[in-house]
MARVEXKE-411552 format. One record per residue (C-alpha): residue number from 1; x, y, z. Coordinates in steps of 0.02 Angstrom, whole numbers. Each point is the difference from the previous one (the first is absolute). Last residue first. Layout:
BEGIN
ATOM   palo        u        v        w
ATOM    NUM        X        Y        Z
...
END
This chain:
BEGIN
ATOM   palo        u        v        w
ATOM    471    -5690    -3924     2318
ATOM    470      207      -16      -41
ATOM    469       56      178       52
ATOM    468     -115        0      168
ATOM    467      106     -155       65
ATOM    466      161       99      -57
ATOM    465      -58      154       98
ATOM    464      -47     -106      169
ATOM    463      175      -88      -27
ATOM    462       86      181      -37
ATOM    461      -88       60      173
ATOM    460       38     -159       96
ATOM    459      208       33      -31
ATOM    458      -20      174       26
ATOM    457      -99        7      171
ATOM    456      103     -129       57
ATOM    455      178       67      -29
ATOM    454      -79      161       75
ATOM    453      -64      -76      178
ATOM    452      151      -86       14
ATOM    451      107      158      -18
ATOM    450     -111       90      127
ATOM    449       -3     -128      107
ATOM    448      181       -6       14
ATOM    447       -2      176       -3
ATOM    446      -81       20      182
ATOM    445      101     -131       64
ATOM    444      -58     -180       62
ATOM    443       71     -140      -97
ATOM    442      -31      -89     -160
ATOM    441     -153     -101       56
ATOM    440      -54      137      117
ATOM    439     -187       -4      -93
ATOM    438       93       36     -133
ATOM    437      -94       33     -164
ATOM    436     -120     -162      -20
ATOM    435      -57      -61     -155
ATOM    434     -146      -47      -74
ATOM    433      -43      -35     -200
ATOM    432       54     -179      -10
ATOM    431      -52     -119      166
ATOM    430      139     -156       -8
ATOM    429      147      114      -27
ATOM    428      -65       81      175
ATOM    427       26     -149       92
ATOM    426      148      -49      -78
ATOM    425       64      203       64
ATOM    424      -71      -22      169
ATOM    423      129     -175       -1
ATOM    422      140       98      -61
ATOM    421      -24      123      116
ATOM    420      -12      -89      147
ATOM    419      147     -115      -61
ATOM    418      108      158        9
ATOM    417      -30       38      185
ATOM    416       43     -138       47
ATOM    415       94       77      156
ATOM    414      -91      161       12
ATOM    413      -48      148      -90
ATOM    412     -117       84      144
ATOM    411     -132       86      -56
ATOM    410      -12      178      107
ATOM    409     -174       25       86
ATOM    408     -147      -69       20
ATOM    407      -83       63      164
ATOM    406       82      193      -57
ATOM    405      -19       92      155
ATOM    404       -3      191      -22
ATOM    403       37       96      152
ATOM    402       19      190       -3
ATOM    401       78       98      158
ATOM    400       17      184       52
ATOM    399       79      120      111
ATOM    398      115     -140       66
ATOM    397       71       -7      177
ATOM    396      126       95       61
ATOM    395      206       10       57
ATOM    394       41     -122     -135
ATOM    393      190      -63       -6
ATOM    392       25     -125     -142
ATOM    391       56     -174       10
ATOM    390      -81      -78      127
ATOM    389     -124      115        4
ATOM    388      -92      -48     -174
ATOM    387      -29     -154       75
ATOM    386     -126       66      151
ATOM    385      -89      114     -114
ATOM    384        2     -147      -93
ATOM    383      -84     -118      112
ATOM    382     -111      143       84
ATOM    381      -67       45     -178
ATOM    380      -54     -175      -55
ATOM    379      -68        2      190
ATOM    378     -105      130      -20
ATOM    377      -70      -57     -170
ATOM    376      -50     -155       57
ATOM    375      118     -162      -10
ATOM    374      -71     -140     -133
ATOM    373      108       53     -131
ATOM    372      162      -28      103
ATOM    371      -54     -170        9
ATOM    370       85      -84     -166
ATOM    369      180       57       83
ATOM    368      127      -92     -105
ATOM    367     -100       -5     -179
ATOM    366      -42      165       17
ATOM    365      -64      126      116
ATOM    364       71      173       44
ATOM    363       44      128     -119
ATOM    362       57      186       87
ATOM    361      -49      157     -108
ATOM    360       97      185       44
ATOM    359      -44      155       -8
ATOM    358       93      144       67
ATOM    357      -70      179       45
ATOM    356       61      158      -15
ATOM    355       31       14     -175
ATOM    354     -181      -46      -52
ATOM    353      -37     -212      -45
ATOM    352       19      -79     -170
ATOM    351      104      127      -92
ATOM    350      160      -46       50
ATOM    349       -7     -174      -93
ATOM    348      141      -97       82
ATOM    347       21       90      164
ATOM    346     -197       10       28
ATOM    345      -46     -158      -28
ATOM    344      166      -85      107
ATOM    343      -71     -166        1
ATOM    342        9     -138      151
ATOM    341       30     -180      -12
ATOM    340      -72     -165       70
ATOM    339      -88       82      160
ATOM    338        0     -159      126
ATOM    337      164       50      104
ATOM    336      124     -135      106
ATOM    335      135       26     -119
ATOM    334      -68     -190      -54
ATOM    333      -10       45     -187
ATOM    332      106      141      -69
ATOM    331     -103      147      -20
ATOM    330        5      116     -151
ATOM    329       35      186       14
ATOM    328      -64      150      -95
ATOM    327       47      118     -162
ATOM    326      142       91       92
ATOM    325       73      129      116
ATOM    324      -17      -31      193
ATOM    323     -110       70      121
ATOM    322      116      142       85
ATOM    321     -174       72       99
ATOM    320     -145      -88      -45
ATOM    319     -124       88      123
ATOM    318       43      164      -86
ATOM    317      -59      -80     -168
ATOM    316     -170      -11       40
ATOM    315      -60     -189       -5
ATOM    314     -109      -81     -147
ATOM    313       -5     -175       42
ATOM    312      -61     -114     -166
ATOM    311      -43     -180       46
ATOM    310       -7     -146     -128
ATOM    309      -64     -150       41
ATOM    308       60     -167      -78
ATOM    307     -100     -164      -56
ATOM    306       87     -146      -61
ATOM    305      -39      -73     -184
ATOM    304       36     -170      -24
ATOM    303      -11      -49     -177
ATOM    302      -98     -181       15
ATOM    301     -116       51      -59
ATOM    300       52       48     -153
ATOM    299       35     -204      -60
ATOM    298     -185      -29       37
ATOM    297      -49      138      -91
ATOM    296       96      -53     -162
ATOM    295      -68     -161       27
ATOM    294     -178       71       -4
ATOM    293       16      126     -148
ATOM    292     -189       36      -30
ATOM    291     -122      -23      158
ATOM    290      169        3      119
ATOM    289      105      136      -90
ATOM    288     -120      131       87
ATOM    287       57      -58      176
ATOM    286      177       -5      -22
ATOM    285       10      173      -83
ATOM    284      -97       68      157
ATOM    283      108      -63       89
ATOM    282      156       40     -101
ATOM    281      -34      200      -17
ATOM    280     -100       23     -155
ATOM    279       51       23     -173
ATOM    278     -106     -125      -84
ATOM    277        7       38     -194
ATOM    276     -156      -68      -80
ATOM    275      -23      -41     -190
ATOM    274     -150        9     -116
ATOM    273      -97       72      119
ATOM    272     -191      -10       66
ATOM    271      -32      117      152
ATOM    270     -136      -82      128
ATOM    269     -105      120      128
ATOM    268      -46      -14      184
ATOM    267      -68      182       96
ATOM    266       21      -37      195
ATOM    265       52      166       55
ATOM    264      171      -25       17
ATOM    263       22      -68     -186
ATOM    262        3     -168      -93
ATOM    261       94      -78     -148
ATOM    260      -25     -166      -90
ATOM    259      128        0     -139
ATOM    258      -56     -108     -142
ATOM    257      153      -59      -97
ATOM    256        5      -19     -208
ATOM    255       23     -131     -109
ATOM    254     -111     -143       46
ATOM    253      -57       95      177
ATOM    252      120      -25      150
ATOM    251      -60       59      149
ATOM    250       93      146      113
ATOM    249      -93        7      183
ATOM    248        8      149      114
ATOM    247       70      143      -85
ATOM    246      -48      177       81
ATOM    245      -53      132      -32
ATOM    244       39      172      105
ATOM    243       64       67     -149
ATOM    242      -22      -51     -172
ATOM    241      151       71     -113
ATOM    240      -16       13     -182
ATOM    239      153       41     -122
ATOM    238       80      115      -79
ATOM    237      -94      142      112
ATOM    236      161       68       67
ATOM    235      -40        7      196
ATOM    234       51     -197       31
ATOM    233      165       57      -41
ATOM    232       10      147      115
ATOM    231      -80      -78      140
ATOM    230      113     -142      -14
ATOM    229      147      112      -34
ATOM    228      -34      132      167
ATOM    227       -2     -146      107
ATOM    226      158       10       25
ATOM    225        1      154      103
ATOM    224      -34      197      -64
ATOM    223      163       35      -64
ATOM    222       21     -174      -69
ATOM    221      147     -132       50
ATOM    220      180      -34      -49
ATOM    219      133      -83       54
ATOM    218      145       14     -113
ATOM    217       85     -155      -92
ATOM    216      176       52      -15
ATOM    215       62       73     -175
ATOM    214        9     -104     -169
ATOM    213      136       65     -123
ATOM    212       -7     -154      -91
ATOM    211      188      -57       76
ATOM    210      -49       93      169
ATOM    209     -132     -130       -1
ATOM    208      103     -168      -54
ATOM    207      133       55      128
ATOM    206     -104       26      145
ATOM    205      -86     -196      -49
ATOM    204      151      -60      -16
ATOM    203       60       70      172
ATOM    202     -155      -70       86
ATOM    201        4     -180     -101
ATOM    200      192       -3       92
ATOM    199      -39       51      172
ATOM    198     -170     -126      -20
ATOM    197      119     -166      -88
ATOM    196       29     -109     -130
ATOM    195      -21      122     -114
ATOM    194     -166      -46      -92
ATOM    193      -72     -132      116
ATOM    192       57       74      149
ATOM    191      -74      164      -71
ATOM    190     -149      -56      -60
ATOM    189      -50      -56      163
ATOM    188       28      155       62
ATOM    187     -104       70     -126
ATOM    186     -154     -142       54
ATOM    185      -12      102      169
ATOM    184     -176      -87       52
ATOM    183      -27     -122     -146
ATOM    182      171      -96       -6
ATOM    181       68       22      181
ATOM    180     -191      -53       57
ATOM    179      -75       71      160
ATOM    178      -30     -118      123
ATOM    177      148       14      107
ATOM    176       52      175      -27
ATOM    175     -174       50       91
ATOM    174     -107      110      -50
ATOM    173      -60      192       11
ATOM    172       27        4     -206
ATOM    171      128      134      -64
ATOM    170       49       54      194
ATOM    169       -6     -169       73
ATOM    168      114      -44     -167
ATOM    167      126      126       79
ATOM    166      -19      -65      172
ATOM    165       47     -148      -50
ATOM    164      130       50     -102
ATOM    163      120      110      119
ATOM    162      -12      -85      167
ATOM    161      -51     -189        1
ATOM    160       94      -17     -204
ATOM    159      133      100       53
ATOM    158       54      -82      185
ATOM    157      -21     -182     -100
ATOM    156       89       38     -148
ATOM    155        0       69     -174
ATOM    154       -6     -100     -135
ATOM    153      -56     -169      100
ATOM    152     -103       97      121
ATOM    151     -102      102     -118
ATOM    150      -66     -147      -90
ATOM    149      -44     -117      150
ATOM    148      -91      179       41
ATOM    147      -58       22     -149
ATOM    146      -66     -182       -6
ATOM    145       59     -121     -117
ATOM    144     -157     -110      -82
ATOM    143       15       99     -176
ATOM    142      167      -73       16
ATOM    141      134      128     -152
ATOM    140      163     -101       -2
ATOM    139      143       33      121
ATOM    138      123      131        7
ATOM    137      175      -49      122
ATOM    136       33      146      112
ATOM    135      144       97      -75
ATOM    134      -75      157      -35
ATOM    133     -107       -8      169
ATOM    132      167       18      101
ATOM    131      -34      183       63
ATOM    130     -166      -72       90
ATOM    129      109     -100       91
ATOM    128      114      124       58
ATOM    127     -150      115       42
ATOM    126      -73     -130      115
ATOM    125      165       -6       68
ATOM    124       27      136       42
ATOM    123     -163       33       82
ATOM    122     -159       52     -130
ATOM    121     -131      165       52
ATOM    120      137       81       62
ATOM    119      -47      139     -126
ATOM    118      187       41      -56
ATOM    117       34     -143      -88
ATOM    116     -191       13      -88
ATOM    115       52      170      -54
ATOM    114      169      -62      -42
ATOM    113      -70      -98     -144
ATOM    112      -88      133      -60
ATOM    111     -171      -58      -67
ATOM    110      -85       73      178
ATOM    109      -38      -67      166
ATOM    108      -10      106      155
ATOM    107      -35      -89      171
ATOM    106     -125       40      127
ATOM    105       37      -89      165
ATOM    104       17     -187       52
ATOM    103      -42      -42     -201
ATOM    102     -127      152      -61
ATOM    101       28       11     -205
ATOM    100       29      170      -84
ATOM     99        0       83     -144
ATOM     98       79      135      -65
ATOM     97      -20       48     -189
ATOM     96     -162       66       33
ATOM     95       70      165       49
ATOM     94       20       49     -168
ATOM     93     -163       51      -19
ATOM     92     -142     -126      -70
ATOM     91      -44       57     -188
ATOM     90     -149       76      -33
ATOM     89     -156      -47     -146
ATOM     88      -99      126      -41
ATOM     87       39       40     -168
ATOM     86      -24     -167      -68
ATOM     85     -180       40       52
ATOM     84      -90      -24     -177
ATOM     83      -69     -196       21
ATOM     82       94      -47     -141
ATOM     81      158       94       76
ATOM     80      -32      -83      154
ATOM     79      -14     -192      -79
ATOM     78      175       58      -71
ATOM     77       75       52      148
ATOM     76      -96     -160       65
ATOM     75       73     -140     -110
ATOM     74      190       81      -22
ATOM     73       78     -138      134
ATOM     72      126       20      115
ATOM     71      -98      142       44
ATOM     70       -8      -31      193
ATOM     69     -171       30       75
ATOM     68      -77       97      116
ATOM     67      -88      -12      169
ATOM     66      -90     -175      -33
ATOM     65     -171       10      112
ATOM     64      -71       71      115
ATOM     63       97      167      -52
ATOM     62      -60      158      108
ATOM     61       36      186      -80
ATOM     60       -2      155      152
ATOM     59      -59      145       14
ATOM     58       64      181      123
ATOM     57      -75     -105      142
ATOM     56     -166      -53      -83
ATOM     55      -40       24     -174
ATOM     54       -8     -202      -34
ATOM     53       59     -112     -142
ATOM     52      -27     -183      -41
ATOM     51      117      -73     -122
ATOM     50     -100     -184      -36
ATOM     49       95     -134     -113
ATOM     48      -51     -159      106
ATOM     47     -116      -22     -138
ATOM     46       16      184     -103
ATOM     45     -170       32      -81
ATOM     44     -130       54      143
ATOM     43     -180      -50       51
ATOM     42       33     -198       -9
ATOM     41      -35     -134      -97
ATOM     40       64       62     -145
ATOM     39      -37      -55     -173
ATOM     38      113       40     -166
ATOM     37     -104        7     -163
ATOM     36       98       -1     -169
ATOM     35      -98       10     -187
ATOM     34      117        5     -117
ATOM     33       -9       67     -199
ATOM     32      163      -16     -122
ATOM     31      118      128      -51
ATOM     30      127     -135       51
ATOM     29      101      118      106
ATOM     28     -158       72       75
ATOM     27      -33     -195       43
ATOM     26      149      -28       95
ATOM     25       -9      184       84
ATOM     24     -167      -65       72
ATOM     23       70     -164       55
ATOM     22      138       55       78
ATOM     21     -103      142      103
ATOM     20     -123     -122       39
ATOM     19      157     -122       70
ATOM     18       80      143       89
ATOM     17     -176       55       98
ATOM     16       -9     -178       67
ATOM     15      181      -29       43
ATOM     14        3      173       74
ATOM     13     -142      -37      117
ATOM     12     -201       13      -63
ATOM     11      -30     -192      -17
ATOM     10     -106     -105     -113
ATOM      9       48       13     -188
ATOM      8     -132      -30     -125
ATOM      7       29        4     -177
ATOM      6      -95       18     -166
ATOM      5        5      -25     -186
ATOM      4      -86      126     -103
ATOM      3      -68     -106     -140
ATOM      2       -1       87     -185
ATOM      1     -181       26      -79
END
């Protein structure tokens, strides 16, 4: 009788659900038999992946978590043609071209060059200096350089405090100077590297795409939220998935793992696999590398994850008379405000709230501001009600309001950034059969984690296969 080989992955968010779709399509390839089981803790597949919609006030769609994501790479168009909803996804209208950053007054930014001349957002000679990053000497890649240390030798003082930093607040809630040049923004990076300089890898890069007949990465999302893929994907039936169980120990076990699982109400069980795929948020990750992986773990925690809060205000439109036209605004530190940026929902996916009312999601927390999670609801509101009207006039209050806080929230890539990783990695070279997908390693987006999670799920399902192959 042939041995079905078998693998446990522990985590229901798109990393998860990627690497059991990877590893099912990996053995249907092979015309050979797998046995995948993918554990959640929790009542719902998604992680921080929840769309959460109400009837209420003509209906409205709440993110509390990522709000789209940028198709710069083809890993979840084709994860939602697996799962069957390719059809639903929608692209974000055209408005989300203009963006905007709040520096002494709201200030449009945009890849134009004249945009950003325009905006005020740089004096003259802040922009003159920024116009000589061509000919500013390129250096040699320093995993120990800062992006901010980074950002100030290609581009300036005025541009790295007012145009990047609150950029990479946007991508990570951090701060410029812990975040790593390398790991955080590794394509500009590249470019010095490359072309010697950002204006010049930028161009290249244009040219390279409209040479292959590449367009524009879009921004995309799902009709009915993000969360629509998980739920989609774990939906299929190619693979198990255990809610409401969760991991609690992983033991090694000769050639297999023992996961030790355990439910709400009390019930305790153990799963034997031949290989485990841990696909949990870094934490979690950190603490179920300790039995089996322990230098890995102890490399993983030190990851720092801050917290944020996110806070969805649904107003009605006639209070947000001549609002401006855009995807949302990012804060430049020390404007004297604590919300770190604020989302347009309803002008970059139309259908999320009813056509007379505007939605919009505010992030506060993060690496600068650790105790905005530990204000009450109220005041989360009050502070950016409070924001919001220094650059937008609001003649009410809100209708509605959602908080979600996230206590471990975005990983922050930060200076040595790539020794972490190469030290989890030794640390998982030493333990064969588990791996990790993500866990924030490779940064925070939506199809980071979803490329991770794939790359996994196919490399540990041809191992499992090729293990089976030689009993």
């Amino acid at each position: 009788m042939s041995y079905t080989p078998r693998i446990g992955i522990v985590g229901g968010g798109i990393a998860g659900l990627a690497a059991a779709w990877s590893a099912a399509e990996t053995a249907r390839e092979r015309a050979q038999n797998l046995d995948i089981v993918l554990f959640e803790a929790g009542p719902t597949l998604g992680g921080k992946a929840q769309s959460l919609k109400f009837a209420e006030h003509g209906g409205y769609l709440v993110e509390t978590g990522p709000n789209g994501f940028v198709d710069r790479d083809p890993i979840v168009r084709r994860l939602a043609a697996l799962a069957g909803i390719e059809d639903q996804l929608v692209e974000a209208q055209a408005a989300d071209k203009r963006r905007y950053i709040y520096s002494s007054g709201l200030r449009e930014v945009g890849p134009h060059p004249l945009t950003l001349a325009r905006s005020g957002l740089l004096s003259v000679r802040g922009l003159l200096r920024l116009i000589t990053e061509p000919w500013q000497r390129a250096m040699p890649a320093d995993p120990k350089e800062s992006l901010h240390d980074f950002a100030v030798r290609r581009l300036g003082h005025e541009a790295a405090e007012r145009l990047v930093a609150p950029m990479a607040t946007g991508v990570y809630a951090g701060d410029t100077r812990g975040l790593s040049a390398t790991a955080a923004f590794p394509s500009l990076s590249r470019f010095e590297q490359e072309h010697g300089s950002l204006l010049r890898g930028l161009r290249a890069q244009s040219r390279t795409d409209r040479s292959q007949g590449k367009s524009p990465p879009l921004l995309l999302s799902f009709r009915n939220g993000m969360q629509s893929l998980p739920n989609a994907l774990g939906a299929t039936g190619r693979f198990s998935v255990r809610m409401h169980c969760a991991i609690d120990e992983i033991r090694p076990d000769r050639h297999c793992y023992q996961a030790c699982w355990s439910t709400p109400e009390g019930d305790q069980g153990t799963d034997t696999v031949d290989r485990i795929i841990i696909a949990s948020e870094a934490p979690v990750t950190t603490r179920l590398l300790a039995t089996c992986a322990p230098q890995a773990s102890d490399a993983l925690k030190h990851l720092s994850c801050p917290g944020v809060a996110s806070l969805s205000l649904l107003f009605r439109r006639s209070d947000l008379a001549g609002f401006p036209k855009g995807f949302g605004v990012l804060m430049r530190h020390g404007q004297g405000q604590r919300v770190l940026g604020c989302l347009f929902e309803t002008q970059a996916f139309a259908h999320r709230s009813a056509k007379d009312t505007v939605l919009l999601r505010f992030l506060l927390g993060g690496s600068l501001d650790k105790e905005a999670l530990d204000l009450d609801d109220d005041e989360l509101e009050r502070v950016a009600f409070a924001d919001l009207g220094r650059w937008a006039q609001v003649a009410g209050p809100p209708t509605v309001r959602h908080i979600s806080r996230w206590r471990q929230g975005i990983p922050q890539l930060e200076v040595g950034h790539e020794d972490l990783v190469h030290r989890v990695n030794a640390g998982l070279a030493r333990t064969p059969g588990l791996s990790i997908a993500n866990s924030g390693l490779f940064g925070p987006a939506f199809i980071d984690a979803a490329r991770a999670g794939w790359d996994v799920g196919a490399k540990e399902a041809v191992l499992a296969l090729q293990a089976s192959n030689s009993r």
